[in-house]
C-alpha positions in Angstrom: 0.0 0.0 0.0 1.1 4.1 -0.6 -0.2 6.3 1.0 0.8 10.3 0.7 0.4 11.6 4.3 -0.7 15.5 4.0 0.3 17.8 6.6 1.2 21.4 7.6 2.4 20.1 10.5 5.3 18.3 10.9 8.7 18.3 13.5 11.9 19.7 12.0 14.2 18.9 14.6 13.7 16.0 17.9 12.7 18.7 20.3 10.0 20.1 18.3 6.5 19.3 19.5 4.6 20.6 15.9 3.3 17.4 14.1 5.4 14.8 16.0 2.3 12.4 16.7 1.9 12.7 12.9 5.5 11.6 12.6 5.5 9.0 15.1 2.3 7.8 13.4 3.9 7.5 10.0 6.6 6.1 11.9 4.8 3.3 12.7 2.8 2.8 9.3 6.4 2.1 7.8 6.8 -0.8 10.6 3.8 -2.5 9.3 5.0 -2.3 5.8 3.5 0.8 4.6 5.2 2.7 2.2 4.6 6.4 2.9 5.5 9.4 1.4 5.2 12.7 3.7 4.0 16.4 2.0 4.8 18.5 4.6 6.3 22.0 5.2 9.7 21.9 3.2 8.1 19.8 0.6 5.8 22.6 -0.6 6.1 26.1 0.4 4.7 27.5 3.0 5.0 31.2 2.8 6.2 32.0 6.7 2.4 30.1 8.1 3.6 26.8 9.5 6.0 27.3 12.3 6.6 29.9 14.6 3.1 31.2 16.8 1.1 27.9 14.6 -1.0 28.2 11.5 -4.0 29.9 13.2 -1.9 32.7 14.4 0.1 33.0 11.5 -2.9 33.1 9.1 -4.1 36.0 11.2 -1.4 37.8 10.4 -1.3 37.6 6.3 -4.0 35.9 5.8 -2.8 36.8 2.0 -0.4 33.7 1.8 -3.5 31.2 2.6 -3.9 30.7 -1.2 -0.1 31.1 -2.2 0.3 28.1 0.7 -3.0 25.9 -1.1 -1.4 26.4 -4.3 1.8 24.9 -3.5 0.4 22.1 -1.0 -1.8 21.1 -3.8 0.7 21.4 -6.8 3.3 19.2 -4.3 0.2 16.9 -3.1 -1.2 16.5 -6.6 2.7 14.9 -8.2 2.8 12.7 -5.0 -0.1 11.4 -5.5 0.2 10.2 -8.8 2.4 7.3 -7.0 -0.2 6.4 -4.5 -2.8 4.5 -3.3 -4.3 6.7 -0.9 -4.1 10.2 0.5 -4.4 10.7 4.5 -4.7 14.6 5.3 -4.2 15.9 8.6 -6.5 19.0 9.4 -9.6 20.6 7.7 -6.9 22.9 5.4 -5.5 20.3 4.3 -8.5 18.3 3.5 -9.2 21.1 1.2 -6.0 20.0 -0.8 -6.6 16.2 -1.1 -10.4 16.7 -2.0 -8.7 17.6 -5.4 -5.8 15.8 -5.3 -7.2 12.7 -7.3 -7.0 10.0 -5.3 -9.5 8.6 -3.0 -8.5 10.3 0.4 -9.1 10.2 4.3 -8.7 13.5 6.7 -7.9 13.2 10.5 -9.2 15.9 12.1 -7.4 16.9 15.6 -9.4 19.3 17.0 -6.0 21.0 18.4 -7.2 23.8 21.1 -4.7 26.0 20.2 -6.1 27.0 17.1 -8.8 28.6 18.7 -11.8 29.8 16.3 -10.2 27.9 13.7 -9.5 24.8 15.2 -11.5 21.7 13.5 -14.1 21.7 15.9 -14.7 25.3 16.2 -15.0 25.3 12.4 -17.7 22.7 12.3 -19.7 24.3 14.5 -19.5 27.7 12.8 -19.5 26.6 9.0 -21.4 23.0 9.4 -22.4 23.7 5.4 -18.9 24.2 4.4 -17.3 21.6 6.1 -20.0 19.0 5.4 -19.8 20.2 1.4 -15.5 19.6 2.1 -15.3 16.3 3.3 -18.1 14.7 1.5 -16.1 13.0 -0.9 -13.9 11.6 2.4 -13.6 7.9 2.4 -13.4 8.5 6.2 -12.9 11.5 8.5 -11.1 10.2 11.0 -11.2 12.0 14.7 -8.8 11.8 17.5 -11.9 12.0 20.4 -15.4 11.4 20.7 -15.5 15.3 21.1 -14.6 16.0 17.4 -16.8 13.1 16.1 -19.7 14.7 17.6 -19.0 18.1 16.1 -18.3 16.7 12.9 -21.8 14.8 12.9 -23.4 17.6 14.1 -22.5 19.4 11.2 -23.5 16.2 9.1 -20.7 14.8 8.1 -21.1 11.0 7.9 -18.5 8.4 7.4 -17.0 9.4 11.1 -14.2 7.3 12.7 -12.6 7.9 16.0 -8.8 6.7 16.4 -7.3 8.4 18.9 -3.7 9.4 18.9 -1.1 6.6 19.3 1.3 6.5 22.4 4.0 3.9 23.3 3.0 2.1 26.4 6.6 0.8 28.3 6.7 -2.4 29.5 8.1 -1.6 32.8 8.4 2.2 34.8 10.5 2.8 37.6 9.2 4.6 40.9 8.5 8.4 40.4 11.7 10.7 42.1 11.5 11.6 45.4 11.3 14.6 46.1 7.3 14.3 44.7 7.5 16.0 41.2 4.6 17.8 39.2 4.8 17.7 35.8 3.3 20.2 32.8 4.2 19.6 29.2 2.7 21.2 26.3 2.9 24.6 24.8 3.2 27.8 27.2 0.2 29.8 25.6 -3.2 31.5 26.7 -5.1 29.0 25.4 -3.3 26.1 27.7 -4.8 27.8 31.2 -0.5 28.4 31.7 -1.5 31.5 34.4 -3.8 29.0 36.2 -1.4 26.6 36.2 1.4 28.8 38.1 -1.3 29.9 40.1 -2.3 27.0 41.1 1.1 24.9 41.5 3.5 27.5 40.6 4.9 27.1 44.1 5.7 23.1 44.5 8.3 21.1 42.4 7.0 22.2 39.3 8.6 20.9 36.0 7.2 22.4 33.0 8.7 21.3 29.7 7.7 23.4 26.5 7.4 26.4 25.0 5.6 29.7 23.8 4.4 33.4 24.3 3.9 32.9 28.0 7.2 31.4 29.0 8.0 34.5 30.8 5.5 33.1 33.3 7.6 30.1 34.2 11.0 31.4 33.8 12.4 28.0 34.9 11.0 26.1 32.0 13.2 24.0 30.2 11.7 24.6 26.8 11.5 22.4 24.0 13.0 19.2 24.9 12.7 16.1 22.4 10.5 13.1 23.5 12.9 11.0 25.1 13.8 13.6 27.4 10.0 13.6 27.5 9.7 10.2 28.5 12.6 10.3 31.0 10.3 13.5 32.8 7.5 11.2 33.2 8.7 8.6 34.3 10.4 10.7 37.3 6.8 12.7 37.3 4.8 12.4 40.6 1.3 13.6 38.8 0.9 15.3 35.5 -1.4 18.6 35.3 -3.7 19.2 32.1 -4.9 22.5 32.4 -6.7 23.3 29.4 -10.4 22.3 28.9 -10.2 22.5 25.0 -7.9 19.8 24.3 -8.9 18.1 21.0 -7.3 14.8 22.7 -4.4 15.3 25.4 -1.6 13.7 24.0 0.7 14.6 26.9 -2.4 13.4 29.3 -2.6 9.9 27.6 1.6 9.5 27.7 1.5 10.1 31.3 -1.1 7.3 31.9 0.9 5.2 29.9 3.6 5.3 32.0 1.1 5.3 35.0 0.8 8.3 36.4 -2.2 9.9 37.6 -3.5 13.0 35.3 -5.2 16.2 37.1 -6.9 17.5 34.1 -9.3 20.1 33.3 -12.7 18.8 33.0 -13.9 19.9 29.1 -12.7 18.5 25.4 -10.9 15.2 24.8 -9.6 15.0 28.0 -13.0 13.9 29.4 -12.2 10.8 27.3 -8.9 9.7 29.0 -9.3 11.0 32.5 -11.9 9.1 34.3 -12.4 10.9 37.3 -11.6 8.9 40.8 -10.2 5.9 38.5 -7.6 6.8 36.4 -6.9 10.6 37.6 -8.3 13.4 39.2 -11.1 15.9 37.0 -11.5 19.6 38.3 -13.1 23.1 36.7 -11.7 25.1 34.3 -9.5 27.8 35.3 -9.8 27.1 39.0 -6.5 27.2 40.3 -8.0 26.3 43.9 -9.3 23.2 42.8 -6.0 22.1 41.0 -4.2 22.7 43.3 -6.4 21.0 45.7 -6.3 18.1 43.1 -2.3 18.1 42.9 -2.2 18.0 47.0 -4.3 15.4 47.9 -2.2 13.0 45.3 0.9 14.0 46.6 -0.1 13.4 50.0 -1.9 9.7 49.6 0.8 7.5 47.9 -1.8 4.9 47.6 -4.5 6.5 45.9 -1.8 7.6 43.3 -0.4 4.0 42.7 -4.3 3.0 42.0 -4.9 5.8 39.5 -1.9 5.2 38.0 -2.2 1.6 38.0 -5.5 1.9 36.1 -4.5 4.5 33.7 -2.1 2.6 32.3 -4.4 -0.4 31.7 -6.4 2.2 30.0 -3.6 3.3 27.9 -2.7 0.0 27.0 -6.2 -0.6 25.6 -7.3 2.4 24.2 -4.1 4.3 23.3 -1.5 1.8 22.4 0.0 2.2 19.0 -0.5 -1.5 18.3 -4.6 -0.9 18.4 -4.2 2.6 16.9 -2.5 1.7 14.0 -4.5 -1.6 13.3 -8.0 0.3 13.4 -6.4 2.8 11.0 -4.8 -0.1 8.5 -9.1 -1.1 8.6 -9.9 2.6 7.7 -7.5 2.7 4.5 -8.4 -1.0 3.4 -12.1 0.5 3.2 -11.3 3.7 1.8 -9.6 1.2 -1.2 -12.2 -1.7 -1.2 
């Protein structure tokens, strides 16, 4: 099978967090024999809109190069394609592209809260006609979370899948550090709830690895570290905080439970889906740095409720998460799309 995997996200160096479960997806497609050819940023041109604030924030800004970026994606996506099987977009703006890139095609949407207004889910409930008129010749739309399936279908979309994102689930984790770490990874922006975090925890054995506007906020951040280093910080991780409520999935959420550690998450978006309140972490309200914090204490203080959470969670991860399953049930969603 060759697939062209579509994307205006993609990692350019190991520490970069852009696109990298689209990489370690494709990553894993080549495992299972898949021959896959990427069109991402570098491939086409992208006119200054993929890196730096993200594409939402970019496009703000000249929203003149969105057709000078569609032109190229689709000029690059079209020649690729001619090679292929199958086209797998990533994001409504790329589905946009593959819709005309003739081949039948699939799009994952990811619902990513960081776009804001123009984040897959945000669009589908503003412009239900448009999007449903875009992805109607989809073989699949495939969605990372019950969340963006149910905005998708309340647009009217049909042909809705949900795979969520793939993590690797260790076979064994050591014991967290002592002293009792809290752990924040993820981009260190507005729309991640970073002021309620440092409100909220600011004060304890707070390690925070990422990256953004709002760094300033946590000036002892380490920045953008790549995913072993990633991997190492939660295994030595205590609890892991989620702050923000508008998480298309979580990915940093469903890492943490795969190397069983309790999540204190904000209750809203995908991470309803992976946090199971009381069994596999701890659920509070948005923005209320009370609450987390009340959330972060009570698991650093009862060893044993945090070993059961964390016990569970990975169980969960194991089942739902693991890239095994993941990449099975999306190996079903391309034999379809080509049947």
């Amino acid at each position: 099978m060759r697939v062209v995997v579509l994307t205006t996200s993609w990692p350019r160096t190991e520490s970069e967090f852009a696109g990298r479960f689209v990489a370690d997806a494709v990553e894993r497609l080549r495992e299972r024999g898949v021959e896959v050819d990427v069109v991402a940023p570098g491939r086409y041109r992208d006119f200054g809109l993929a890196y730096g604030g993200g594409m939402a924030a970019n496009l703000r800004r000249r929203p003149w190069a969105a057709p000078l970026l569609l032109a190229s994606m689709w000029w690059t996506a079209r020649r690729a394609a001619r090679r292929a099987d199958l086209v797998h977009a990533h994001w409504l703006l790329t589905a946009a592209v593959a819709r005309f890139a003739g081949r039948p095609w699939v799009v994952t949407l990811h619902g990513s809260g960081s776009a804001g207004r123009f984040s897959d889910v945000e669009l589908a409930r503003r412009f239900p006609r448009l999007v449903r008129w875009l992805l109607r010749p989809a073989r699949a739309a495939i969605c990372v979370s019950a969340t963006v399936a149910d905005a998708l279908r309340a647009a009217g979309v049909e042909r809705v899948v949900v795979i969520p994102n793939g993590v690797r689930v260790p076979g064994e984790v050591a014991p967290p550090a002592e002293p009792p770490e809290v752990l924040y990874v993820g981009r260190l922006s507005p729309e991640k709830n970073v002021d309620t975090l440092v409100a909220a925890v600011g004060d304890l054995n707070l390690v925070v690895a990422g990256d953004g506007p709002l760094r300033n906020l946590v000036p002892g951040a380490l920045g953008a570290v790549p995913h072993r280093e990633v991997e190492r910080l939660l295994e030595r991780a205590t609890v892991l905080v989620a702050p923000c409520e508008r998480e298309g999935f979580g990915l940093a959420a469903a890492e943490a439970m795969a190397f069983g550690r309790p999540v204190v998450a904000a209750r809203g978006g995908g991470l309803l889906e992976l946090v199971a309140d009381g069994e596999t972490g701890l659920l509070v309200p948005p923005r209320d740095a009370p609450a987390l914090r009340a959330a972060v204490e009570r698991l650093l203080a009862d060893p044993e409720l945090r070993e059961r959470l964390g016990r569970e969670a990975r169980v969960r991860a194991r089942e739902r998460f693991g890239w095994d399953a993941v990449i099975e049930r999306t190996l079903t969603v391309y034999r379809e799309a080509l049947s």
